[in-house]
N, C-alpha and C positions, 0 to 999 in steps of 0.2 A: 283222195286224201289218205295220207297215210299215219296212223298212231303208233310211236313205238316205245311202249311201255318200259324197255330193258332202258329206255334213256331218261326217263324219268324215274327222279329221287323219291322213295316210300317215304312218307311223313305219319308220324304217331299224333294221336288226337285224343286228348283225357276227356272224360268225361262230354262228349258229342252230345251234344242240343240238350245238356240237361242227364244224359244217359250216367252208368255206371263204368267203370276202366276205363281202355283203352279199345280204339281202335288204329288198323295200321291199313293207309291208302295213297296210292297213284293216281290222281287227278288232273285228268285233261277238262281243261275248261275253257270255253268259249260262249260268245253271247246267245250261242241257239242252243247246246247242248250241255253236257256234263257226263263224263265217261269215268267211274272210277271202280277199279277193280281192288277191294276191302276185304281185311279181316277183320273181325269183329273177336275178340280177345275172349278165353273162357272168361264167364262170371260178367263180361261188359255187356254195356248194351248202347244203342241209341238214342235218345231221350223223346219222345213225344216233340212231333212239330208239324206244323201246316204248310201243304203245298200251294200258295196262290198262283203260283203264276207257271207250273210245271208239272206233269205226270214224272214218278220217280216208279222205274222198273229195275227190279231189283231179283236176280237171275243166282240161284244157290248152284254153286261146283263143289260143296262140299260141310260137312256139319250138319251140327240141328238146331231149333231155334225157334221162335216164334215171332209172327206180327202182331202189331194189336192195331187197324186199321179201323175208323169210325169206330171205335167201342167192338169189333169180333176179331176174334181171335183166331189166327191163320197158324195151321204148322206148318216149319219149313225145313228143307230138305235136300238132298242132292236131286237135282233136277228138275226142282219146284221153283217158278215164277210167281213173286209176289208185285202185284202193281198198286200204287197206291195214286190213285186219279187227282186230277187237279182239284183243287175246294177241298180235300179230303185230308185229314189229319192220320197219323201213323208212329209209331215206333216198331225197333226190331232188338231182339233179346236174343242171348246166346244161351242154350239151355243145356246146348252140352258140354262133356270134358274136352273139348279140341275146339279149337276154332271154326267160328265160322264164317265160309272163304264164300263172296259175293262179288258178283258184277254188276254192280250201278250205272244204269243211264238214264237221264235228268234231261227229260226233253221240254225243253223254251215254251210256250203255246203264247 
């Protein structure tokens, strides 16, 4: 299977699950996965939500940021992988002046 990002449209999203700003993302979706490669806007962020039915790994190319995964707080970074496990609750926060540029995949369980 082949994904080709450059053919898919970037969509901007206010305010995500409850979060701050904006974020800007490419989303491949189908019933077993979810691939989207994000930036998360200075000053935006993610809003706190539960994963029931999916492990979400979430792969930093670039910026700084934080998780806040079950209640601890993770720094994030270029080359830092944050996973946040199925049952497990999460947000992600941009803490720096630049975006920060992520790869999301949302795997089905």
């Amino acid at each position: 299977m082949l994904i080709n990002f450059n053919e898919i449209v970037e969509k901007n999203i206010s305010q995500m699950n409850g979060g701050n700003g904006e974020i800007s993302a490419k989303m491949y979706v189908d019933k077993h996965r979810k691939i989207i490669p994000c930036k998360i806007h200075t000053g935006s962020s993610i809003g706190s939500h539960k994963h029931t039915t999916s492990d979400d790994i979430n792969y930093i190319l670039s910026g700084t940021g934080k998780a806040i995964c079950d209640g601890k707080e993770e720094i994030l970074s270029s080359g830092v992988c944050h996973i946040c496990k199925k049952g497990s609750e999460h947000s992600i926060i941009n803490t720096g002046k630049e975006d920060l540029i992520l790869l999301t995949i949302v795997v089905e369980q």
